[in-house]
N, C-alpha and C positions, 0 to 999 in steps of 0.2 A: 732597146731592141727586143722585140716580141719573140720568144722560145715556145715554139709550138709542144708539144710534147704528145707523146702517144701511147695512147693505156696499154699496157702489157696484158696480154689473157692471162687467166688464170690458167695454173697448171691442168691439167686433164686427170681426172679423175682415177687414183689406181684398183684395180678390179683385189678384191683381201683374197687372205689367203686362200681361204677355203673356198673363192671362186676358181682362183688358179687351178688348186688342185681337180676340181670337178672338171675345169676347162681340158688340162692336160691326161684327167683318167678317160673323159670321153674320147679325145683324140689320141687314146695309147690304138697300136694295131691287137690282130688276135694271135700272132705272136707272142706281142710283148707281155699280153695277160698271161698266156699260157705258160712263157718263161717264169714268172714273178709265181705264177703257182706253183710247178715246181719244183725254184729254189727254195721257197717258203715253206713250203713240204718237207724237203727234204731234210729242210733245218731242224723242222718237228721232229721228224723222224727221227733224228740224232738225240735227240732231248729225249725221245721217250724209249728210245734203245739204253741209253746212258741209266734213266731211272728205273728202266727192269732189270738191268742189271744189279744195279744197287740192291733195288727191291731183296730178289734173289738172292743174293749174297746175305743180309742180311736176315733174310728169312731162315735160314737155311742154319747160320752159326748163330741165331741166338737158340736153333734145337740145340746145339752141340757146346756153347759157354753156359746153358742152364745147366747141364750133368756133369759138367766141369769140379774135382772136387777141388784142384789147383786154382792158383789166380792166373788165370789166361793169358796176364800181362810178364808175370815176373817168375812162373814157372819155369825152373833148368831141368825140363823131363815132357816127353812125349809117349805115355802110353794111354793108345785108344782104346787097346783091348783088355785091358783091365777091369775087374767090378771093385771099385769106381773107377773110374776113366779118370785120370792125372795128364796134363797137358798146359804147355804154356809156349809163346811166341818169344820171349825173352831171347835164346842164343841165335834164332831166325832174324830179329829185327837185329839184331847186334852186327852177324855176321853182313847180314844185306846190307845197312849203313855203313860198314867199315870197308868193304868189297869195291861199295860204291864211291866213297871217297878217293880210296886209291885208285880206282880207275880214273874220276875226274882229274887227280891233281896230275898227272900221268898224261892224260891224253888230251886237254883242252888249249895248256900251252903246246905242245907240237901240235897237235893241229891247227891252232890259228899262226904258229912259224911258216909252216908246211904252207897252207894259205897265202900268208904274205909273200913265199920264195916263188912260187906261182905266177901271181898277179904283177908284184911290184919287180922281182931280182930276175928271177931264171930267163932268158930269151923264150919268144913263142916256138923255137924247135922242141925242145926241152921240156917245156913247160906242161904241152898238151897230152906228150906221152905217160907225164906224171901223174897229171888230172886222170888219166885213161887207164891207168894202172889202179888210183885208188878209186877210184869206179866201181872197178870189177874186184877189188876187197869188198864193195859196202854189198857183191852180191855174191859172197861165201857162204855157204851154213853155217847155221850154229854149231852144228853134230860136227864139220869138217875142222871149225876151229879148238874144238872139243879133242877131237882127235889127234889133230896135231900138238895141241897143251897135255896130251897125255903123255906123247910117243916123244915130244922132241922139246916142249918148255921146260917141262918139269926134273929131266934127266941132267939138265943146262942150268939148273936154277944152284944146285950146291956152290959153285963157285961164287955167285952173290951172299948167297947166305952164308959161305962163311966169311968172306969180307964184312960185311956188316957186323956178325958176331965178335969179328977181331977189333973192330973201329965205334962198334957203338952199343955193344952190349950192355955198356952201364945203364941205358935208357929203359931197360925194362922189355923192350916194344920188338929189341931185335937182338934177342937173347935165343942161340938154337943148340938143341941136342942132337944133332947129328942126324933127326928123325928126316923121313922122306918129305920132300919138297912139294906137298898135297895142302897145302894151306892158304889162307887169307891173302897173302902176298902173291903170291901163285894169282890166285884167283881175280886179282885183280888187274895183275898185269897182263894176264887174258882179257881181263874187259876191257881193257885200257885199248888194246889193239881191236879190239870187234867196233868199238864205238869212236874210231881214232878216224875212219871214212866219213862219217853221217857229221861229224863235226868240221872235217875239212872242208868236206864238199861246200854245206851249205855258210861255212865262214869263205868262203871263195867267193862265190855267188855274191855275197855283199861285197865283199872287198871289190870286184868289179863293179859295182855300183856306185861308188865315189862319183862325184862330179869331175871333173878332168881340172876343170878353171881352178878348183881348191888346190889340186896339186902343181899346177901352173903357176899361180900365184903365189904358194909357199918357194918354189923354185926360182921365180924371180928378185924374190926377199932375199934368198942368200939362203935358204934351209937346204940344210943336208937330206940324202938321202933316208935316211931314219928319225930328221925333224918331222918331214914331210907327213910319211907314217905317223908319228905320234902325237901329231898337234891334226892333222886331217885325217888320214885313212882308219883309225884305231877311235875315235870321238864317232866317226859317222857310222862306221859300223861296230855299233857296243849293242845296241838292242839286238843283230842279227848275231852274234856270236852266243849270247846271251841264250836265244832262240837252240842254236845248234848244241850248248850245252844242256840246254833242256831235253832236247830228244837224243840227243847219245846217253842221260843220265837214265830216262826213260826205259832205252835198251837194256841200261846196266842193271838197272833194277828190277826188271822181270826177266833176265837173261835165265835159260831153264840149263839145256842139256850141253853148254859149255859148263858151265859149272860143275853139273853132275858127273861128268867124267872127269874131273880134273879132283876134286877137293874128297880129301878123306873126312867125311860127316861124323861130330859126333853132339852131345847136347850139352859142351860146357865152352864156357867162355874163358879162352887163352889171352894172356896179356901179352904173352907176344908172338906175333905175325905171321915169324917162321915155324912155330909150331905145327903139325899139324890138328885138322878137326874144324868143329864149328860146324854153319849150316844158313843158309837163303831163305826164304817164303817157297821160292820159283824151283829150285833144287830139292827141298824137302817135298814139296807137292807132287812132285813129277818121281822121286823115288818110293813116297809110299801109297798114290794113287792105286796102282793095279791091285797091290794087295789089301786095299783096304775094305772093310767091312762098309753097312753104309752110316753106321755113325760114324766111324771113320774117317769118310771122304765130306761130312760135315763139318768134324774139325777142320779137314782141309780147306774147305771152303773158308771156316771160320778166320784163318790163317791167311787165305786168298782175301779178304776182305779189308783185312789191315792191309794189305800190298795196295788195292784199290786204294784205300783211305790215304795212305803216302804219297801214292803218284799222283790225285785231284791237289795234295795239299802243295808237293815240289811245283805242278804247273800252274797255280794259283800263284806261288808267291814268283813265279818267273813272270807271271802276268804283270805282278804288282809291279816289279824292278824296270820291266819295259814301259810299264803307265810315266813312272816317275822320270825317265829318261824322253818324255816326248814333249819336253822345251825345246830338247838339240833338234835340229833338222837339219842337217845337212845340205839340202840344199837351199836352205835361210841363211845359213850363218854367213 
């Protein structure tokens, strides 16, 4: 039996890329130019706002680390007005990294608790009034939380402080002399609370963003309520919580005129907590700005520049932790 057969065409020819793309910029409207210009722009403009700053910064304190007769880095003393000028960042970064610890360890787990009782526990009666409340904490002042860490934390805090001196004194860290409750611990438990909104909020925000089926599907398996959570809702939103502790740490670390009402400053570094003294980048800047001469306010700058250098380096490496976390996708898995 004869099979007639019949030739297949050849495929048609596809146009490369870089026809495509001519084909699609000729048919963009003059809208869509006009948008793409200025995002594009704008994006510039962030870049070269970013590097005059820099610039700036750096201009400015290598006038003020050149007459430096201290080491900039590991000097316990700030006088600018001195001939020679002695100045060092040592009890400023110290205090700022310790301030800031304790705020995060403090406020990232409640906030992402706070979060989850939101989303997953509390009924929507309950739930929005909550959200709406801590709203309107993430839009308080600085000055106002300042105020109140002056007038009503710090009068409040002896009772901790001597609990801890009776339970954990041998540690070195939380050793107190009865002195006024102006210190690092203080200080932190304020930021703990100033940056306890910006973390809720935006770990909420994700935690709504679950896929629904993941938590359907874990509920048909047999997972409990808090399996659920921890094998779905807690894996898909790690990069955004991630996020939120970046920008509450953010806060914490350039936090100005809470601190400065609250913390009794001095330029040495206490081993423990409840002591008072010590001292921020952000706190020290903002108390001897007015009076300062304009070498002075060079140091400051000088000071202001390492805070810079910190906070490009803390959002860099939050960059890195969320690059490494983008196998998960949550709505792949």
């Amino acid at each position: 039996m004869d099979i007639t057969t019949q030739d297949t065409p050849p495929p048609a020819p596809q146009p490369s890329d870089g026809a495509q793309k001519r084909a699609v910029r000729g048919s963009t409207r003059p809208g869509d130019r006009i948008f793409l210009g200025l995002a594009r722009g704008s994006g510039i403009f962030l870049l070269v706002v970013m590097a005059a700053i820099a610039a700036f910064l750096t201009w400015r304190a290598v006038i003020a680390i050149s007459e430096d007769e201290g080491n900039f880095l590991t000097t316990f003393e700030w006088n600018t007005g001195t001939k020679p000028p002695v100045f060092g960042i040592a009890v400023l970064a110290y205090g700022t990294v310790i301030s800031s610890i304790i705020a995060m360890a403090i406020a990232v787990p409640i906030g992402v608790a706070i979060a989850l009782f939101i989303t997953h526990y509390a009924p929507r009666k309950l739930g929005g009034p909550i959200a709406y409340v801590i709203d309107l904490l993430a839009a308080v002042p600085s000055i106002v939380y300042g105020l109140w860490g002056a007038l009503i934390l710090v009068p409040q805090m002896d009772g901790l402080f001597g609990w801890l001196n009776d339970y954990f004194s041998w540690t070195g860290i939380f050793s107190w002399d009865d002195g006024p409750a102006r210190t690092m611990l203080t200080v932190g438990i304020l930021l703990a609370i100033m940056i306890l909104p910006i973390i809720t909020n935006v770990s909420r925000e994700v935690f709504n963003q679950v896929p629904q089926m993941h938590e359907e599907a874990a509920l048909a398996l047999g997972a409990t309520r808090w399996e659920v959570i921890r094998m779905s809702v807690l894996p898909f939103g790690r990069s955004g919580v991630i996020s939120a502790s970046m920008l509450g740490l953010g806060r914490a670390l350039g936090e100005t005129m809470a601190v400065a009402t609250v913390l009794s400053p001095d330029f040495l570094i206490h081993a423990s907590l409840l002591n008072p003294g010590g001292g921020t980048f952000a706190q020290n800047i903002a108390a001897k700005f007015p009076e300062a001469d304009e070498f002075g306010r060079d140091a400051l700058i000088a000071s202001g520049l390492v805070l810079f250098v910190i906070t490009l380096l803390v959002n860099g490496a939050a960059r890195m932790i969320i690059a490494r976390r983008k196998e998960y996708s949550g709505a792949n898995a």
